[in-house]
Residue, then its C-alpha position, 0 to 999 in steps of 0.5 A: x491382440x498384438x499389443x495385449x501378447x507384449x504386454x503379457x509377455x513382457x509381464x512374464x519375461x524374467x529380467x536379468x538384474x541389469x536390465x531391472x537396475x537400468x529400467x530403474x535407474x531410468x525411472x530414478x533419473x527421470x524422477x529426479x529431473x521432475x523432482x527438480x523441475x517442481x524444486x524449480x517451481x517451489x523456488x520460483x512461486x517463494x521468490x514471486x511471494x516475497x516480492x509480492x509481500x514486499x510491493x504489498x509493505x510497499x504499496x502499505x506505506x504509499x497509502x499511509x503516506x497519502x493518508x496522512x498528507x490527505x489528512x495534513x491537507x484537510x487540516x491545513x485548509x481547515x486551518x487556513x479557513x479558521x484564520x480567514x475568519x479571524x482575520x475577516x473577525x479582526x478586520x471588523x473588530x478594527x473598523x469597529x474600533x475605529x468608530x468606536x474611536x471617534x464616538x468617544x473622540x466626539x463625546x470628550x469634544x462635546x464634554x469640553x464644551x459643556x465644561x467651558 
């Protein structure tokens, strides 16, 4: 019951304006440094979204990069892949020519005989 008659006598109690101004002084001060600590909040989550925006560009442009040295390499060993062919191609192409060659060599041989 102690504490409900101060309250209740506080409540009745008229303060001089210089007590009303202190206790409102006292109310402003510590509102301000609340205000601060959220201004200081704000100010760090701002910074804390900025770097993240620019890991995230950074991290954007490291995946465009490997994608395209991803899609470079893919062309590159189809590319590779389509030369081994030609090259297996031309080295078949060759032998038969080769052959080739020599039928016609041994046909012009027999046609010389056939003329003599």
């Amino acid at each position: 019951m102690e504490y409900l008659d101060g309250v209740l006598i506080k409540l009745k109690r008229k303060y001089s304006k210089d007590e009303v101004v202190s206790a409102l002084s006292k109310k402003l001060s510590e509102s301000d440094f609340k205000n601060g600590e959220l201004v200081s909040e704000l100010d760090e989550l701002k910074h804390l979204l900025q770097t993240s925006s620019k890991e995230n560009k950074s991290l954007k442009k490291d995946v465009c990069k490997a994608n395209e040295s991803y899609k470079e390499t893919h062309l590159y060993k189809y590319q590779r892949g389509k030369i081994k062919n030609y090259e297996e191609n031309w080295e078949s192409k060759k032998v038969e020519n080769q052959r080739l060659h020599e039928k016609l060599h041994s046909l012009n041989s027999e046609l010389a005989k056939l003329k003599i």
